[in-house]
HTML snippet that shows the backbone in 3Dmol.js (N, CA, C, O; Angstrom):
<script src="https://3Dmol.org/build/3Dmol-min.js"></script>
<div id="view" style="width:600px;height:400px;position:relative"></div>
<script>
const pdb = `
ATOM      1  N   UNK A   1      15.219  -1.926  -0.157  1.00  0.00           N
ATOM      2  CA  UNK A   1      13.918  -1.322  -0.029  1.00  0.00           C
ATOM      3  C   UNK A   1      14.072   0.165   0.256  1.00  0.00           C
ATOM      4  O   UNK A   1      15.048   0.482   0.936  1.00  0.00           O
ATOM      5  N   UNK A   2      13.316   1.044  -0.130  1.00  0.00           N
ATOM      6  CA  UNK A   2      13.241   2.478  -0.138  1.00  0.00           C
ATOM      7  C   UNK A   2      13.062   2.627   1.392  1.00  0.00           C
ATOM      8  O   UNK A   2      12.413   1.793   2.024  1.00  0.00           O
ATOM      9  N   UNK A   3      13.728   3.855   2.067  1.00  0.00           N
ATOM     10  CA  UNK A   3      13.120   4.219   3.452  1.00  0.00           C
ATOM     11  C   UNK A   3      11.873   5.031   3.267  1.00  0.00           C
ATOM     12  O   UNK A   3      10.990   4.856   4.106  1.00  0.00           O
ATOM     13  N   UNK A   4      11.672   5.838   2.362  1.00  0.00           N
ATOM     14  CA  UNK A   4      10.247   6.674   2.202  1.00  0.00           C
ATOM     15  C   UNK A   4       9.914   6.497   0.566  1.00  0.00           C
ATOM     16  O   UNK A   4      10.297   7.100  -0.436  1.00  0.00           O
ATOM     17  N   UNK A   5       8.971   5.324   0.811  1.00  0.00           N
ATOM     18  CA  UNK A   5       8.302   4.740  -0.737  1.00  0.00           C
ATOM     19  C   UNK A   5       7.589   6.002  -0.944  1.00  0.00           C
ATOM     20  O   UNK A   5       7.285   6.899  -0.158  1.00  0.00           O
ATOM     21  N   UNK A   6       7.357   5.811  -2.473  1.00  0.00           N
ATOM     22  CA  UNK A   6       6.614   6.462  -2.641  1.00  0.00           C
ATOM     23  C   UNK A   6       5.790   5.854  -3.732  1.00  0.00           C
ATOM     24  O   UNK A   6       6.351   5.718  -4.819  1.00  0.00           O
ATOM     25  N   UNK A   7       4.529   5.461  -3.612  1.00  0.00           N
ATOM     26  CA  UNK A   7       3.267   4.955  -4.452  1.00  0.00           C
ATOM     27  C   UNK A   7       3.709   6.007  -5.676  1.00  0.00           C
ATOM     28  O   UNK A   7       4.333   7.059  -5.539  1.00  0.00           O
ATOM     29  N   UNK A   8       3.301   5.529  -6.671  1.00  0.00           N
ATOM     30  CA  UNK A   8       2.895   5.815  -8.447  1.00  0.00           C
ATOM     31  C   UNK A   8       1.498   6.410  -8.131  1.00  0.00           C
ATOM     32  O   UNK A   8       0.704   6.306  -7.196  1.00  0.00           O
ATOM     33  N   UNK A   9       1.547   7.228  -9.574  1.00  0.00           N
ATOM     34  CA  UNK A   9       0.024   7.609  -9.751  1.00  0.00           C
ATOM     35  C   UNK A   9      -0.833   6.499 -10.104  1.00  0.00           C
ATOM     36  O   UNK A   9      -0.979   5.950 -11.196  1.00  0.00           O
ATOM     37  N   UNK A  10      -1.551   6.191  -8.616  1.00  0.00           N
ATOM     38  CA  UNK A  10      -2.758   4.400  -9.349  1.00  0.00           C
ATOM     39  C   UNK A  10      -4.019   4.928  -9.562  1.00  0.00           C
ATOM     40  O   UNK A  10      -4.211   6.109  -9.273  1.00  0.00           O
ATOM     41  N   UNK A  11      -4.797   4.337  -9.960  1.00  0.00           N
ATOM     42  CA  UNK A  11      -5.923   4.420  -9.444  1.00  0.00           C
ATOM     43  C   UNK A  11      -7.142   2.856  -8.692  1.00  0.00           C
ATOM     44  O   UNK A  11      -7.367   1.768  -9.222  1.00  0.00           O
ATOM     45  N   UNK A  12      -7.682   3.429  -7.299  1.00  0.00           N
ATOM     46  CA  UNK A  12      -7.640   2.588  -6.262  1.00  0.00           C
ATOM     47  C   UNK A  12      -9.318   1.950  -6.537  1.00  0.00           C
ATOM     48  O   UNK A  12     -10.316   2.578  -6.182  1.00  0.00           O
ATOM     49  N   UNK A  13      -9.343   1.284  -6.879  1.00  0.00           N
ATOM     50  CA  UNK A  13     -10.500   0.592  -7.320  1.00  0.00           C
ATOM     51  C   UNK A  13     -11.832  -0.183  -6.292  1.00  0.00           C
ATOM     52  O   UNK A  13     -11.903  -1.395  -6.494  1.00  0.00           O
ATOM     53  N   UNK A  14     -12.373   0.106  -5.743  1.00  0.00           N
ATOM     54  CA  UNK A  14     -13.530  -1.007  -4.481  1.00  0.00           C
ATOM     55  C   UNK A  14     -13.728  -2.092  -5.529  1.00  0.00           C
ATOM     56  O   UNK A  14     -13.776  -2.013  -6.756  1.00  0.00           O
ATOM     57  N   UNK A  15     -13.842  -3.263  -4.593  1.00  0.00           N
ATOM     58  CA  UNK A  15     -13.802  -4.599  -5.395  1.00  0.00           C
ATOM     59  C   UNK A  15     -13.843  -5.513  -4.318  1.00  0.00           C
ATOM     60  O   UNK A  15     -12.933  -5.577  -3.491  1.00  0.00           O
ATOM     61  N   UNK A  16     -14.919  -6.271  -4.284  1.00  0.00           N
ATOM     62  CA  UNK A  16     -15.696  -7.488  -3.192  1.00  0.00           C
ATOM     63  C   UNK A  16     -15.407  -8.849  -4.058  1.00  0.00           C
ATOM     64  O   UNK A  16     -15.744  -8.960  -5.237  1.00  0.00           O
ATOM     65  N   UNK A  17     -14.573 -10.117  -3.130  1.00  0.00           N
ATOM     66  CA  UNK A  17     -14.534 -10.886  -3.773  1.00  0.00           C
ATOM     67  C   UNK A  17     -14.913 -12.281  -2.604  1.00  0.00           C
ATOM     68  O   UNK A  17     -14.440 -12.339  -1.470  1.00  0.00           O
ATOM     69  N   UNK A  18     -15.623 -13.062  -3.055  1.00  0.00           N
ATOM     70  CA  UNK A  18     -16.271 -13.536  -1.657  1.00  0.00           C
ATOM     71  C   UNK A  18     -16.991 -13.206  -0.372  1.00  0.00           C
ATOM     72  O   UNK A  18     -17.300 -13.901   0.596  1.00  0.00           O
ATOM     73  N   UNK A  19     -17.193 -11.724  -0.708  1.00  0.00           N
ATOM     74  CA  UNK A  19     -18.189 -10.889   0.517  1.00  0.00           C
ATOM     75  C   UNK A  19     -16.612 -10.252   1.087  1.00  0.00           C
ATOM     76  O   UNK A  19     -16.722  -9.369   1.937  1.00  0.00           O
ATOM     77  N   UNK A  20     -15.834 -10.461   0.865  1.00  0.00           N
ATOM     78  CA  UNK A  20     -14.353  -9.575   1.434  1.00  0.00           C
ATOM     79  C   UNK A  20     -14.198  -7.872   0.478  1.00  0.00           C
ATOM     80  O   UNK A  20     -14.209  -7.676  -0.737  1.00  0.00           O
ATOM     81  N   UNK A  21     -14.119  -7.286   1.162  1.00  0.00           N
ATOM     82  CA  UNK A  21     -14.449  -6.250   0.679  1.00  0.00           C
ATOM     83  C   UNK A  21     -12.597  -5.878   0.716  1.00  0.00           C
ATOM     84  O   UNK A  21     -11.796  -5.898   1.651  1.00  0.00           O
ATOM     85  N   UNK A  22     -12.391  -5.474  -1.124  1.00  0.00           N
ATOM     86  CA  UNK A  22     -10.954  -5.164  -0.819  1.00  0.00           C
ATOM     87  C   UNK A  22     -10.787  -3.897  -1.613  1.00  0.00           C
ATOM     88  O   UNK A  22     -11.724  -3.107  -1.731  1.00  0.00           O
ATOM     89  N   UNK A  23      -9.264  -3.630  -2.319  1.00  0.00           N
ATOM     90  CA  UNK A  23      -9.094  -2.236  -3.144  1.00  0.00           C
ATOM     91  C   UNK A  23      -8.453  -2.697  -3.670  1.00  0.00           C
ATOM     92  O   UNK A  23      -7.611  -3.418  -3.135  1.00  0.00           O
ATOM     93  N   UNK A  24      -8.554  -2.428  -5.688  1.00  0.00           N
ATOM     94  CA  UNK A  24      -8.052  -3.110  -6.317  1.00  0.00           C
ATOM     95  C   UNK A  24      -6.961  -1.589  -6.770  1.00  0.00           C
ATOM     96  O   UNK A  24      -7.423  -0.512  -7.145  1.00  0.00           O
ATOM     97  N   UNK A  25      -5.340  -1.937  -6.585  1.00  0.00           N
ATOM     98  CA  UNK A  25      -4.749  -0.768  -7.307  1.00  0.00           C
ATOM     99  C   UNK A  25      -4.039  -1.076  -8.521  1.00  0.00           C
ATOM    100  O   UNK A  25      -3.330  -2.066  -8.702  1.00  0.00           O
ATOM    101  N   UNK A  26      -4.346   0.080  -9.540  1.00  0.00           N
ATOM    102  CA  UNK A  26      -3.815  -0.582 -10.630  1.00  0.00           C
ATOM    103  C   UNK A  26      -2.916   1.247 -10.844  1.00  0.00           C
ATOM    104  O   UNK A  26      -3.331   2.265 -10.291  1.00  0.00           O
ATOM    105  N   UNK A  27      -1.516   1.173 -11.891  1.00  0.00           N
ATOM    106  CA  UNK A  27      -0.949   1.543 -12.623  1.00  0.00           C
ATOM    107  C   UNK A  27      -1.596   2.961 -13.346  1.00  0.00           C
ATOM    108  O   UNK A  27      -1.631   2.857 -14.572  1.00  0.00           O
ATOM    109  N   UNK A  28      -2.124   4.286 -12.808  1.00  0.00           N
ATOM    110  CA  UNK A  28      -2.925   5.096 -13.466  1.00  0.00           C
ATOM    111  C   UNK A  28      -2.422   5.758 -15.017  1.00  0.00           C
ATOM    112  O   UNK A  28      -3.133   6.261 -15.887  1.00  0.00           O
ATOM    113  N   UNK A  29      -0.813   5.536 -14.999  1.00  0.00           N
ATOM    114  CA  UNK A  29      -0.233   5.839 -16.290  1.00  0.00           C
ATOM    115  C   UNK A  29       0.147   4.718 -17.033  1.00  0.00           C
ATOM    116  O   UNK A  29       1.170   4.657 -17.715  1.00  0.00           O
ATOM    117  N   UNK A  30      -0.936   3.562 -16.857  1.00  0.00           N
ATOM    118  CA  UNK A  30      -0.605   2.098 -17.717  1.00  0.00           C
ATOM    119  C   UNK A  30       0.796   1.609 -17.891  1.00  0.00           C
ATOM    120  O   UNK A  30       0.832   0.715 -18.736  1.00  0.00           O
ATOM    121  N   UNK A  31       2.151   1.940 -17.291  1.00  0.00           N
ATOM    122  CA  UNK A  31       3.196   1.480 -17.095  1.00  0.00           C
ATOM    123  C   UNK A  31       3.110   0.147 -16.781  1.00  0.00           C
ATOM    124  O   UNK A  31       3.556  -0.581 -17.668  1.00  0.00           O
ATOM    125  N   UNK A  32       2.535  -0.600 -15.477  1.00  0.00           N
ATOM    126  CA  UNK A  32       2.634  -1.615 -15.179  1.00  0.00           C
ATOM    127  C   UNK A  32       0.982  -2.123 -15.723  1.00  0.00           C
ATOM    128  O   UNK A  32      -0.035  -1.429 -15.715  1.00  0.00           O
ATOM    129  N   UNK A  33       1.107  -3.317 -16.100  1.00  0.00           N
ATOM    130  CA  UNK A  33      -0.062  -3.692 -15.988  1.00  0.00           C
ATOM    131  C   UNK A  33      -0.474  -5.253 -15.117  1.00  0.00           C
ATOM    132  O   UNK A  33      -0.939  -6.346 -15.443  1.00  0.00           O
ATOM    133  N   UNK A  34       0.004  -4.599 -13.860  1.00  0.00           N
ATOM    134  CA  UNK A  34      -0.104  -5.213 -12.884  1.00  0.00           C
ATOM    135  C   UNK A  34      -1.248  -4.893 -12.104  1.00  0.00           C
ATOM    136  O   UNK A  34      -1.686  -3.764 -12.324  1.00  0.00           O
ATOM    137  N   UNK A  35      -1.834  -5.542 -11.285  1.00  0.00           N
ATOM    138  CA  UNK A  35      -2.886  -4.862 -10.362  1.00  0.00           C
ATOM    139  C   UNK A  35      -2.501  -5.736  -8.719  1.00  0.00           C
ATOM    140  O   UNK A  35      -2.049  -6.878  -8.637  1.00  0.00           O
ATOM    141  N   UNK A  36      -2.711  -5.156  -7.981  1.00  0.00           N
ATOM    142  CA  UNK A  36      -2.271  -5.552  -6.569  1.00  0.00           C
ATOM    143  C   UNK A  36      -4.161  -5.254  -5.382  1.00  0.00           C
ATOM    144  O   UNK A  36      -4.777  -4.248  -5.030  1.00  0.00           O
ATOM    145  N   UNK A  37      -4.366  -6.710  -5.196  1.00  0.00           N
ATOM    146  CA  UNK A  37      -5.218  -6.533  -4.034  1.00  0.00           C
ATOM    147  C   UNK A  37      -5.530  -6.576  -2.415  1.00  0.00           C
ATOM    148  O   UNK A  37      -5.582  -7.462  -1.562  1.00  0.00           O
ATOM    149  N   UNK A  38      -5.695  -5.278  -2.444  1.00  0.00           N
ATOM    150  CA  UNK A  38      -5.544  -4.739  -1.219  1.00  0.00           C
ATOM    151  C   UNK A  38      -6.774  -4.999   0.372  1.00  0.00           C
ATOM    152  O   UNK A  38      -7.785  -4.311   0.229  1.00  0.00           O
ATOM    153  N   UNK A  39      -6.774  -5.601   1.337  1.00  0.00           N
ATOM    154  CA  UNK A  39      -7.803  -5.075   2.268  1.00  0.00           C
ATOM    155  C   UNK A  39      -7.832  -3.747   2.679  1.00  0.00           C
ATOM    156  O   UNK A  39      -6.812  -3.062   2.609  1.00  0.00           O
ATOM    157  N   UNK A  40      -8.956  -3.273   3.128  1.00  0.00           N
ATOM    158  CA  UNK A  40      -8.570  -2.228   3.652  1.00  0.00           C
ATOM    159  C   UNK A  40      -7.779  -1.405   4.545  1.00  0.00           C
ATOM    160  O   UNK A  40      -7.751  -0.185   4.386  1.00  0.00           O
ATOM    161  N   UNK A  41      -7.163  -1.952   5.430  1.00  0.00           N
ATOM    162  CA  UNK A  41      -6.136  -1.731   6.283  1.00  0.00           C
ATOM    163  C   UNK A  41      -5.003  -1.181   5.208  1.00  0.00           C
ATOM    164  O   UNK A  41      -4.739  -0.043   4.820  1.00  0.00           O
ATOM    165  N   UNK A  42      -4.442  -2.497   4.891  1.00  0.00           N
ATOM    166  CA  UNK A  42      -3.114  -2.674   4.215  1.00  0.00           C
ATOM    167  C   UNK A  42      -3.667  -1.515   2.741  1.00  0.00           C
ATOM    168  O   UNK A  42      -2.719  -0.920   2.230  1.00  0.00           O
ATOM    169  N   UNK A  43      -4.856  -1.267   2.210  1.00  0.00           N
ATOM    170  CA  UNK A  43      -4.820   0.196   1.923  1.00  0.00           C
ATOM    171  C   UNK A  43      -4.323   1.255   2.087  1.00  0.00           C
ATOM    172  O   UNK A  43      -3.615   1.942   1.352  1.00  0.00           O
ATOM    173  N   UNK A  44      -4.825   1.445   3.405  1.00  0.00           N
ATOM    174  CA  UNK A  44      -4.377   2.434   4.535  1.00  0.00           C
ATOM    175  C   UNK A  44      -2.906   2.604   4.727  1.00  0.00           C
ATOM    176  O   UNK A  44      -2.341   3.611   5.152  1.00  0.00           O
ATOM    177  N   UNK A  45      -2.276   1.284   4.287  1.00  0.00           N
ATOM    178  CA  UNK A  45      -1.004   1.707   4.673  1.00  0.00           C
ATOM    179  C   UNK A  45      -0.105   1.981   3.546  1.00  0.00           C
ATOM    180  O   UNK A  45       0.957   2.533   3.834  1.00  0.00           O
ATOM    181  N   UNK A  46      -0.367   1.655   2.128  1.00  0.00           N
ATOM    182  CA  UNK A  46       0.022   2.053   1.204  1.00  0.00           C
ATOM    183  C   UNK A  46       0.005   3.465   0.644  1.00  0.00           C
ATOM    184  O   UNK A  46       0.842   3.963  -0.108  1.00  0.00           O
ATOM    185  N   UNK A  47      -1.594   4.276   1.364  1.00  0.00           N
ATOM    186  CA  UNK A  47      -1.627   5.315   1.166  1.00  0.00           C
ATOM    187  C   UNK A  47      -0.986   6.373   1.614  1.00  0.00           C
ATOM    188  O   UNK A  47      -1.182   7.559   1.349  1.00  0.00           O
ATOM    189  N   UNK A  48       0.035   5.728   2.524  1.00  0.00           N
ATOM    190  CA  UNK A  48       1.109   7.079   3.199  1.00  0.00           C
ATOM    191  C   UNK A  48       2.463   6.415   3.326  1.00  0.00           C
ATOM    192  O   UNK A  48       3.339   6.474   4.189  1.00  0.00           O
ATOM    193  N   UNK A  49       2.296   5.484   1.689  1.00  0.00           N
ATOM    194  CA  UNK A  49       3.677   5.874   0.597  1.00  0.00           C
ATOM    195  C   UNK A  49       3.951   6.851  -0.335  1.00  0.00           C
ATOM    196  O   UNK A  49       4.139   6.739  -1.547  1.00  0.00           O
ATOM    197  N   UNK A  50       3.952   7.606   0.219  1.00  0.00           N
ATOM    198  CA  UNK A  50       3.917   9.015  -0.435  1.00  0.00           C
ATOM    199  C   UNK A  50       5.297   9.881  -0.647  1.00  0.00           C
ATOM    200  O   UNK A  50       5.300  10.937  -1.280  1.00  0.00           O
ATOM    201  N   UNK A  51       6.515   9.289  -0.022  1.00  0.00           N
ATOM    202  CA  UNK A  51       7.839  10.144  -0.178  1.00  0.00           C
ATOM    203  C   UNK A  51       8.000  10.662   0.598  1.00  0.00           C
ATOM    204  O   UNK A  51       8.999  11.373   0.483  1.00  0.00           O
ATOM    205  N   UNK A  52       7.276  10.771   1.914  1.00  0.00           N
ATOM    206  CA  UNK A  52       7.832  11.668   3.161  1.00  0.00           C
ATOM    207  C   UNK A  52       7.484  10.484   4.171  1.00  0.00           C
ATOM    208  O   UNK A  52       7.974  10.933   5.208  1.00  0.00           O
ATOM    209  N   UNK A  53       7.063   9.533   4.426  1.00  0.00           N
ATOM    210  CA  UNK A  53       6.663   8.782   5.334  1.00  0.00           C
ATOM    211  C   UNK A  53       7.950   7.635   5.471  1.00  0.00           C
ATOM    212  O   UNK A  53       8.153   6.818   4.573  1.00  0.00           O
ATOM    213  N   UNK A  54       8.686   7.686   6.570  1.00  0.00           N
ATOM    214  CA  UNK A  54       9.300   6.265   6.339  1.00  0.00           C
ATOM    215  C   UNK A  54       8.420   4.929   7.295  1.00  0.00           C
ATOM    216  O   UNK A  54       7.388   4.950   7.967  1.00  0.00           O
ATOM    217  N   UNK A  55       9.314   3.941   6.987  1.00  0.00           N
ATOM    218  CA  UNK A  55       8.236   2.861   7.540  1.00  0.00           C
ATOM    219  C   UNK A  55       7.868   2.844   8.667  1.00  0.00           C
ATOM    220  O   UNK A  55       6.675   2.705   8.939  1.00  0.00           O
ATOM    221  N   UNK A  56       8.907   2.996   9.683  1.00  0.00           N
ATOM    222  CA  UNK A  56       8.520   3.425  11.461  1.00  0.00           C
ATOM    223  C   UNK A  56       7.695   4.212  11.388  1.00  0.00           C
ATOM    224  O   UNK A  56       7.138   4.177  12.485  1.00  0.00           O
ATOM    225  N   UNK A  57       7.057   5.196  10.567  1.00  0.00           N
ATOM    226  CA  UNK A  57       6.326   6.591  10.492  1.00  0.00           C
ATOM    227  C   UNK A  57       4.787   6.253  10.395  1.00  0.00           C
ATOM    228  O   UNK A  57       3.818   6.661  11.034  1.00  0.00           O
ATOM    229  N   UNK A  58       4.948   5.195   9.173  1.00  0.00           N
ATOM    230  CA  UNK A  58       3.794   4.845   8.819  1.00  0.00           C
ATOM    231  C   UNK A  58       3.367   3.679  10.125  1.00  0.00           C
ATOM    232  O   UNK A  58       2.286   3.408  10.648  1.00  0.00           O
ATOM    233  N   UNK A  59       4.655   3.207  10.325  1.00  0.00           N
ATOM    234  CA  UNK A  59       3.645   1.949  11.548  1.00  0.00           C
ATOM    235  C   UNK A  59       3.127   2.593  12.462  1.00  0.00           C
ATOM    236  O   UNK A  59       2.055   2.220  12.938  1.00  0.00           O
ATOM    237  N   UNK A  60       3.835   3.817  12.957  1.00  0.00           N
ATOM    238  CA  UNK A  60       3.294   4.503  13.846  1.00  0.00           C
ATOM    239  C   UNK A  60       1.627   5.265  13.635  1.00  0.00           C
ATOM    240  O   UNK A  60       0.644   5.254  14.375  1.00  0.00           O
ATOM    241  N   UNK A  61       1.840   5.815  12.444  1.00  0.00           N
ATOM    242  CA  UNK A  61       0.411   6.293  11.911  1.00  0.00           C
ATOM    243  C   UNK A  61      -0.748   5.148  11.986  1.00  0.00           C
ATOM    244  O   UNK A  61      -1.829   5.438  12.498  1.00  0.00           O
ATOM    245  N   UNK A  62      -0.497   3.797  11.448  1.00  0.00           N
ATOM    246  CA  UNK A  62      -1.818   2.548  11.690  1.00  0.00           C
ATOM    247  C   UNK A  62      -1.499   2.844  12.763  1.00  0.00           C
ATOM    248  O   UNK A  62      -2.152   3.887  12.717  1.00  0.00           O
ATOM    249  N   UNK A  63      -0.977   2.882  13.934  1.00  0.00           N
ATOM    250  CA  UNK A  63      -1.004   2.317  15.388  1.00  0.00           C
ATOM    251  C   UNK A  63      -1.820   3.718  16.017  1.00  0.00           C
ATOM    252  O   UNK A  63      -2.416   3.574  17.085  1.00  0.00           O
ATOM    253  N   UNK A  64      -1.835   5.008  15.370  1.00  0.00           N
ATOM    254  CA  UNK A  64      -2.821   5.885  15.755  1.00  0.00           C
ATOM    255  C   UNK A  64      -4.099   5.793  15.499  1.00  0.00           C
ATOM    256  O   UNK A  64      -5.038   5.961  16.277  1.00  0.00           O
ATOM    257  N   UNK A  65      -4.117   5.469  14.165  1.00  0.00           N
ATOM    258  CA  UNK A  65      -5.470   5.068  13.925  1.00  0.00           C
ATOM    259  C   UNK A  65      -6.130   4.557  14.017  1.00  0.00           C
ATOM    260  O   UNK A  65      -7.298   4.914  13.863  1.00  0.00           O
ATOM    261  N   UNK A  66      -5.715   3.297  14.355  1.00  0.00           N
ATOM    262  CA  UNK A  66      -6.593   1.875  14.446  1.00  0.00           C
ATOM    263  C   UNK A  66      -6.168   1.220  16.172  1.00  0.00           C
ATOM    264  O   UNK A  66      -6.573   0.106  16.502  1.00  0.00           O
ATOM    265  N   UNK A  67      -5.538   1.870  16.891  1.00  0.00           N
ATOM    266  CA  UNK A  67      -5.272   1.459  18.370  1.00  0.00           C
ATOM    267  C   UNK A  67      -4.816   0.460  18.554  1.00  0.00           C
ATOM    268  O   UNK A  67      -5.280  -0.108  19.542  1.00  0.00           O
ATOM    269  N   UNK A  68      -4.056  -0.069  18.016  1.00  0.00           N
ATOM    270  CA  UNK A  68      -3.160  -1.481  17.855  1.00  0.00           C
ATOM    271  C   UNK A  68      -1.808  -1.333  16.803  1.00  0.00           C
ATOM    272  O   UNK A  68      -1.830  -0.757  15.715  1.00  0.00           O
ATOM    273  N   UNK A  69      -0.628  -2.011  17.432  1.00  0.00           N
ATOM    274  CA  UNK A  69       0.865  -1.613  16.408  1.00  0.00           C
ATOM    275  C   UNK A  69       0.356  -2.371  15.255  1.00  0.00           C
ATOM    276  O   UNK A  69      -0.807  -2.603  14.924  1.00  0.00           O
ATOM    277  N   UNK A  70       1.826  -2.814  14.543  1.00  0.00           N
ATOM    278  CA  UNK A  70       2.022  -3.373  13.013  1.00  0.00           C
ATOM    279  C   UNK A  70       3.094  -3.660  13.358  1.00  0.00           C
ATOM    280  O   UNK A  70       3.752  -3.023  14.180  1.00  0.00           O
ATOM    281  N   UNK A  71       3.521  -4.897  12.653  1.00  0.00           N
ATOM    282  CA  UNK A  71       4.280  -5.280  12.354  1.00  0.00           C
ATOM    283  C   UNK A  71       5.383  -4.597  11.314  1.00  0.00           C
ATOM    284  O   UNK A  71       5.025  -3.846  10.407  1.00  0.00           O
ATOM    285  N   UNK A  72       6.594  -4.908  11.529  1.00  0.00           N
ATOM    286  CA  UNK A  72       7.060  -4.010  10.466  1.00  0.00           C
ATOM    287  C   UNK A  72       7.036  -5.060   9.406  1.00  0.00           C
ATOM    288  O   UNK A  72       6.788  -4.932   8.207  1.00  0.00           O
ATOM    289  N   UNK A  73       7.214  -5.677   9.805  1.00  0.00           N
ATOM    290  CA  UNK A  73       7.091  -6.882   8.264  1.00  0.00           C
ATOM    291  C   UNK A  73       5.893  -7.121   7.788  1.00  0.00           C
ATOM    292  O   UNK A  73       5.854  -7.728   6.718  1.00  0.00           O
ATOM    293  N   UNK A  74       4.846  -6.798   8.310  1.00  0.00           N
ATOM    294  CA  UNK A  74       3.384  -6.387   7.245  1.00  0.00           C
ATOM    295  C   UNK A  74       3.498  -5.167   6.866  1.00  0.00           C
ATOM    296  O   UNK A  74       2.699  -4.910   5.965  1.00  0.00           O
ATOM    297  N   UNK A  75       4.149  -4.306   7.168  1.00  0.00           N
ATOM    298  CA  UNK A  75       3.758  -2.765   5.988  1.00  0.00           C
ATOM    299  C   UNK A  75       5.747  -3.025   5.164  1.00  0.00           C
ATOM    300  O   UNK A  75       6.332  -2.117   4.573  1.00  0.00           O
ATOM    301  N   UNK A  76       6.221  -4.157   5.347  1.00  0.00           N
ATOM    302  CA  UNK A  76       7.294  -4.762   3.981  1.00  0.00           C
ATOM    303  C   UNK A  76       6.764  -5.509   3.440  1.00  0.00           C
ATOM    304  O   UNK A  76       7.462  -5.972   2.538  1.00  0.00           O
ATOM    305  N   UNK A  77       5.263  -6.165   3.535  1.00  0.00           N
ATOM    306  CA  UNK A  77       4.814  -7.219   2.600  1.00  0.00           C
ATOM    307  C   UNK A  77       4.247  -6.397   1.733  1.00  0.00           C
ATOM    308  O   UNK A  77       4.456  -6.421   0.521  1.00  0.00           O
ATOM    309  N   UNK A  78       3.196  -5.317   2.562  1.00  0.00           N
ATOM    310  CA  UNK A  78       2.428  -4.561   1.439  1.00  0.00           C
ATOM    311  C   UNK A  78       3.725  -3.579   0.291  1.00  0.00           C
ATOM    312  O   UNK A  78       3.669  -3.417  -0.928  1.00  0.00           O
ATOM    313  N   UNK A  79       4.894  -3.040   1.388  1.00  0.00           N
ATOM    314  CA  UNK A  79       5.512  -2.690   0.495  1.00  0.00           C
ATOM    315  C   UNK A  79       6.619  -3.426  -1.263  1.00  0.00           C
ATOM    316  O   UNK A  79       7.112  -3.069  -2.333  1.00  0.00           O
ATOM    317  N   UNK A  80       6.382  -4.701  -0.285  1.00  0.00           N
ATOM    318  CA  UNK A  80       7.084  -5.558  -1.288  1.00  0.00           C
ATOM    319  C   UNK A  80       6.107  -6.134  -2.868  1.00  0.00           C
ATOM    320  O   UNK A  80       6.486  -6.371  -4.015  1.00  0.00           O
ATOM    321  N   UNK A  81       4.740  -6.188  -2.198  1.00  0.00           N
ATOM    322  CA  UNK A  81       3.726  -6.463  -3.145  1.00  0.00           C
ATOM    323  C   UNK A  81       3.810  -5.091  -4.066  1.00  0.00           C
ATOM    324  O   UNK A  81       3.876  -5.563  -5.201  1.00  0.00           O
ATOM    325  N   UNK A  82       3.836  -3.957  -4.172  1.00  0.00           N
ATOM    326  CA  UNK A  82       3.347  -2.848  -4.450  1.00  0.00           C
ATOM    327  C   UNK A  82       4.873  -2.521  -5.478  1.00  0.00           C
ATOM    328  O   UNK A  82       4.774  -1.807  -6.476  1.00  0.00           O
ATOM    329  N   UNK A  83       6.179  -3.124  -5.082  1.00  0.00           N
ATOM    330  CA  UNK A  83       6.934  -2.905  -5.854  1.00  0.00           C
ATOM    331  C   UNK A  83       7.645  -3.823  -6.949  1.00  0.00           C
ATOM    332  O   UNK A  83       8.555  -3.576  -7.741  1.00  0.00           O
ATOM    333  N   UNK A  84       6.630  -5.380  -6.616  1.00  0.00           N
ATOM    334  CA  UNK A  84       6.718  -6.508  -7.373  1.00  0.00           C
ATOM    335  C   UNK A  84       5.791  -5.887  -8.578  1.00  0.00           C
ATOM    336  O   UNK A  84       6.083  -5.995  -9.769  1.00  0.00           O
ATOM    337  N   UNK A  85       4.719  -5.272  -8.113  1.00  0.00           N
ATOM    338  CA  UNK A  85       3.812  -4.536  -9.316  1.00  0.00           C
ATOM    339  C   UNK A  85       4.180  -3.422 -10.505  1.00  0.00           C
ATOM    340  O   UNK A  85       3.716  -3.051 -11.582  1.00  0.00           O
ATOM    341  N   UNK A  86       5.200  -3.151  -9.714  1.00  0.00           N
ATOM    342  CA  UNK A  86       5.406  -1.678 -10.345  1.00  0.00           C
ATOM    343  C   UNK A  86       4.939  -0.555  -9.767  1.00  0.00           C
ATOM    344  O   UNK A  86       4.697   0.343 -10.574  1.00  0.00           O
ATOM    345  N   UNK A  87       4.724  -0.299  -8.579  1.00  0.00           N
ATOM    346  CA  UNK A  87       3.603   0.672  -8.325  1.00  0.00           C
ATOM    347  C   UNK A  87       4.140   1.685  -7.330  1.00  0.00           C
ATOM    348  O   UNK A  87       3.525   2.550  -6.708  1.00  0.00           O
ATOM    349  N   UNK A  88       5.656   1.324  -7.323  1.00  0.00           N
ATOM    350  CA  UNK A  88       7.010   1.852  -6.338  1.00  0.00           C
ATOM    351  C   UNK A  88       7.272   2.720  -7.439  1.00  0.00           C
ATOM    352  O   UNK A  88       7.356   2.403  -8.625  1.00  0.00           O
ATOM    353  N   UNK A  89       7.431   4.190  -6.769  1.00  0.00           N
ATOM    354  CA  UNK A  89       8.448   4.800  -8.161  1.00  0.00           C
ATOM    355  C   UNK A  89       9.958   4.392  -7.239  1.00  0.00           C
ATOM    356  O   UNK A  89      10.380   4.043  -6.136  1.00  0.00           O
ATOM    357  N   UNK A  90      10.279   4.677  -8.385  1.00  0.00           N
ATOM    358  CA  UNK A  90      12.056   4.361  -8.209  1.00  0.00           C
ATOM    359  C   UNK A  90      12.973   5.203  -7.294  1.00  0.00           C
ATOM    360  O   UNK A  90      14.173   4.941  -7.215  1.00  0.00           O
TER     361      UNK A  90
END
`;
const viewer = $3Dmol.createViewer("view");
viewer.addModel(pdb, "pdb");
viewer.setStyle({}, {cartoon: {color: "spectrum"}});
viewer.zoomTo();
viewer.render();
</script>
């Protein structure tokens, strides 16, 4: 696994499925045509896969924002979903 992922150019879609309000990300240069659905949180945490964030960085960032830690193995699920997609650059 990468220490500082870095998300692909997606584009992040709003999308309610059962009254669950989630974010649909898909592939913005049609490479993958995968799509990965997101809650909003685990949004949040994909969005600061950006190439400078490593994962302690980012757990630390949800744990500022939202006043409660993370698991590191929930921001490796979202990261693992996101690179089963394609949506990891390399």
């Amino acid at each position: 696994m990468n220490d500082k992922p870095k998300l692909r150019p997606i584009k992040a879609i709003p999308f309610s499925s059962g009254g669950e309000r989630l974010v649909c990300l898909r592939d913005g240069s049609g490479a993958s045509k995968k799509t990965v659905l997101l809650p909003p949180r685990a949004f949040m945490i994909a969005a600061l896969f950006d190439g400078e964030h490593t994962l302690d960085e980012i757990r630390a960032e949800y744990a500022a924002r939202f006043g409660e830690p993370i698991l590191a193995e929930t921001v490796q699920d979202v990261l693992r979903q996101l690179e089963e997609a394609r949506l990891i650059e390399d």
